[in-house]
N, C-alpha and C positions, 0 to 999 in steps of 0.2 A: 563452565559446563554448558555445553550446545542443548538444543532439544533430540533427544534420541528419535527413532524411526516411530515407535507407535504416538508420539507428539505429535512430529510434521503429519503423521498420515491424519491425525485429526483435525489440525489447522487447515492441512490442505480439503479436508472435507467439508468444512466449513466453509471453506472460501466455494468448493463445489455447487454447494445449495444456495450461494450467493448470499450470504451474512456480509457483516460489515468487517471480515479479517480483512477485507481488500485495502482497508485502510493502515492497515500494517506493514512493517516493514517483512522483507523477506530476511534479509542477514541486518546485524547488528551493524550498528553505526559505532566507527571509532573513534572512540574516546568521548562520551558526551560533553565533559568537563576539560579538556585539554585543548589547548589550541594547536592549533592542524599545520602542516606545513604548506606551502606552497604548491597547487596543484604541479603534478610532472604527469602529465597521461598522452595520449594520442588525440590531437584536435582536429584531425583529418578526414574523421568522417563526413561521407556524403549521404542524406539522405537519397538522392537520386540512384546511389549507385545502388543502396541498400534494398531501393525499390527493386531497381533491377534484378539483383540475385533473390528476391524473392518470388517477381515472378520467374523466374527461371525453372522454379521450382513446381509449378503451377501447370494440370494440365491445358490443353489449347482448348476446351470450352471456359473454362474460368479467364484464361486470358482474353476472349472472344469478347466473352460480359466488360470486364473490367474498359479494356481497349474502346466498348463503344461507350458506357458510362464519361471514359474520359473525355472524349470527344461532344462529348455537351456539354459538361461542367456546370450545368443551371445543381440547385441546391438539391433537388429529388436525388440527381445522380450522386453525386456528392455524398450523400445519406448513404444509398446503393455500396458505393464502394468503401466507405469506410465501414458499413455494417459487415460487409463479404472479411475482410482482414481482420474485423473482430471475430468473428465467426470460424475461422483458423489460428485464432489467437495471436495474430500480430497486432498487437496492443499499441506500437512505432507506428503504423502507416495507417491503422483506425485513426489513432491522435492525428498524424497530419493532414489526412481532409477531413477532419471535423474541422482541424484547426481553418483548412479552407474556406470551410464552411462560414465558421466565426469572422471573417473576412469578410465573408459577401451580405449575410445578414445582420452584424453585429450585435447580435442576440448574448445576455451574460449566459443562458444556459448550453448556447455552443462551446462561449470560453471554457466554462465550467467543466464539461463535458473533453473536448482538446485535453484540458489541463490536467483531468484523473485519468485520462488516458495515457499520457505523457508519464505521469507518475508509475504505474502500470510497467510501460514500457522501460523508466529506468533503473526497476526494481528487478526487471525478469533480466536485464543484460549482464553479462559478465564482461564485457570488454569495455574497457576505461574509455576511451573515446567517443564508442556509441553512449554511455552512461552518462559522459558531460552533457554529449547533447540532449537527450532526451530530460536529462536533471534539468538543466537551463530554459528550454522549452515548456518544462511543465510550472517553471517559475513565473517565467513574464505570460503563461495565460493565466492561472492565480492570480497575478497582479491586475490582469488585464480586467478581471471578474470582480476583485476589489476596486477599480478605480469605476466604473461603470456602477455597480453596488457595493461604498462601503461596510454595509451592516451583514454582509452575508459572511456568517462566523465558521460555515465548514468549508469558506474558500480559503480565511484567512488560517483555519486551523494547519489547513493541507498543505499551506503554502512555508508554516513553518514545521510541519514532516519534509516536506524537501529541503530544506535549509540544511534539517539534521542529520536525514539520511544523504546527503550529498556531499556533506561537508568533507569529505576528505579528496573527492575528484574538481570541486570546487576551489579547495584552499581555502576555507572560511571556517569562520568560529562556530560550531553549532551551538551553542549557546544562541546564537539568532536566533534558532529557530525554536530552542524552549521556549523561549521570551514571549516569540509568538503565541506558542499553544497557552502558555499561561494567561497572557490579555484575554484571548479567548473565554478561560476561565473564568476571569473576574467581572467578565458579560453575560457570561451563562456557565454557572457551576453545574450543572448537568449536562453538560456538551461531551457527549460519548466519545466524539473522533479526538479532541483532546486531552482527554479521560486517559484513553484505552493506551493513546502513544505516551504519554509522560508514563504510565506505568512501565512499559512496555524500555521506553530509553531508562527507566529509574534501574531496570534491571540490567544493563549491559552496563551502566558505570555503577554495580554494585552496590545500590541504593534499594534493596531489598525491603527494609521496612514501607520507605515510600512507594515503592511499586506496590506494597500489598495493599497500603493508603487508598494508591489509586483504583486497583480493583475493586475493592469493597464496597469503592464509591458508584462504581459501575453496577453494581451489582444488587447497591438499594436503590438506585435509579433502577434498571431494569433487572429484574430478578432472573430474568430466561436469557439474560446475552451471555452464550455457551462458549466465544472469545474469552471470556474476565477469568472464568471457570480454569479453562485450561492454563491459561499465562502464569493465573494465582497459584497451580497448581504445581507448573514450572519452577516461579519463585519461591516456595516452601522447599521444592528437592532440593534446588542451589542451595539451599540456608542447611538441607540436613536434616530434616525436619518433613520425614516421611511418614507420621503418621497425620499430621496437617493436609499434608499433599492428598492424599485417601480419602479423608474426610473431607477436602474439597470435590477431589471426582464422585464421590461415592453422592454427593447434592447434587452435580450435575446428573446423575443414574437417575435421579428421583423425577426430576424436571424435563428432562430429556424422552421423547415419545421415540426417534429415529433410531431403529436396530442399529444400522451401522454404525451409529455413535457408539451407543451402547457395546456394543462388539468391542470397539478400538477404547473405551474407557476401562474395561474388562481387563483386558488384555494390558494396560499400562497402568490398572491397580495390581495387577499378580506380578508384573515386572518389580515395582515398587519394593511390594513385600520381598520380592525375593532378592533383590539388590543388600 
């Protein structure tokens, strides 16, 4: 069972007010537990050209900006342009001059920053090609973040979210990248970004008690992460067990101030019932 429309509309509102969904996957990774075949996608992507058709798209004062930014390339500019493509939401060409960025200053929180962007970007793509690369890309600055600082446990978290969510355009084990988010764990049992995704993959390989495990956990660490709320909420319907699911939105109704939460929690507790 996928998440119905009044779900995504609250995930995605979440992610609106800028909460930590960003750490989540968009679709489901296949198979947490099964190992994957041999990547077969399209490896042809060009960043360059991808720049291209996007400005293309762009009218001629944005191009005007962009064109002279480029033509400095000192680190302001650099900033400038990849702030302008966040700012349109191309999350692909933010990451790449940050990632310039992290080149020229060597700073971990450029990588850092590259790297959740890169993530971003191979989560919103739907074409297998663009998806390698931006998976792969958001790998080795992850890495780049861990070899510069190994203690920083929300690079290493993220770094195995891409292992998991990649694993099929990859050809690799997700189990990698459990592996990782559990190290994570056993350095910091309250580390939300590893928290929220083992729940979150517990539920696409049908590991529903354990996803409930893990939100829980989330959730006496932080009592207002309105994430934990929903997913927990999620995995109660999968199980069938809709008066669970009620009783979780109906705690989020209590703790929740934001009408339009409220609205879309409303509206997906009278679904419930009426299912």
């Amino acid at each position: 069972m996928s998440f119905n429309v009044k779900q995504i509309s609250l995930v995605g509102f979440c992610a609106a007010v800028g909460l930590s969904i960003y750490f989540l996957p968009k679709k489901a990774p296949a198979g947490i537990l099964k190992q994957m075949p041999t990547a077969k996608v399209d490896t042809s992507f060009s960043i360059n050209d991808y720049q291209v058709d996007a400005k293309n798209k762009l009218d001629s004062v944005s191009i005007a900006k962009l064109n002279s930014w480029e033509s400095l390339s000192d680190s302001n500019s650099l900033r400038n342009i990849s702030g302008f493509w966040a700012s349109i939401n191309n999350a692909g060409l933010s990451a790449y001059f940050v990632e310039k960025l992290a080149l020229k200053d060597g700073k971990v929180e450029s990588w850092y920053n590259s790297a959740f962007r890169y993530l971003m970007a191979s989560r919103n793509s739907d074409k297998m090609g663009e998806k390698l690369y931006f998976t792969r890309k958001a790998i080795n600055a992850f890495s780049k973040v861990l070899e510069l600082d190994p203690s920083n446990l929300e690079a290493k978290a993220n770094l195995g979210v891409c292992y998991v969510e990649g694993s099929q355009v990859l050809g690799t084990q997700p189990m990698q990248g459990v592996l990782l988010l559990k190290e994570v764990l056993e350095k910091d049992s309250k580390n939300i970004t590893a928290l929220i995704n083992l729940g979150y993959f517990s539920i696409q390989s049908g590991q529903y008690e354990k996803a409930i495990e893990r939100f829980n956990q989330v959730l006496e660490f932080k009592p207002d992460y309105i994430d934990a709320y929903i997913y927990l909420a999620d995995t109660y319907q999968r199980m069938g067990k809709k008066s669970e699911a009620i009783k979780v939105l109906e705690t989020l109704k209590s703790k929740n101030k934001n009408p339009e939460i409220e609205t879309n929690v409303n509206e997906f507790i009278q679904e419930l019932k009426a299912s």
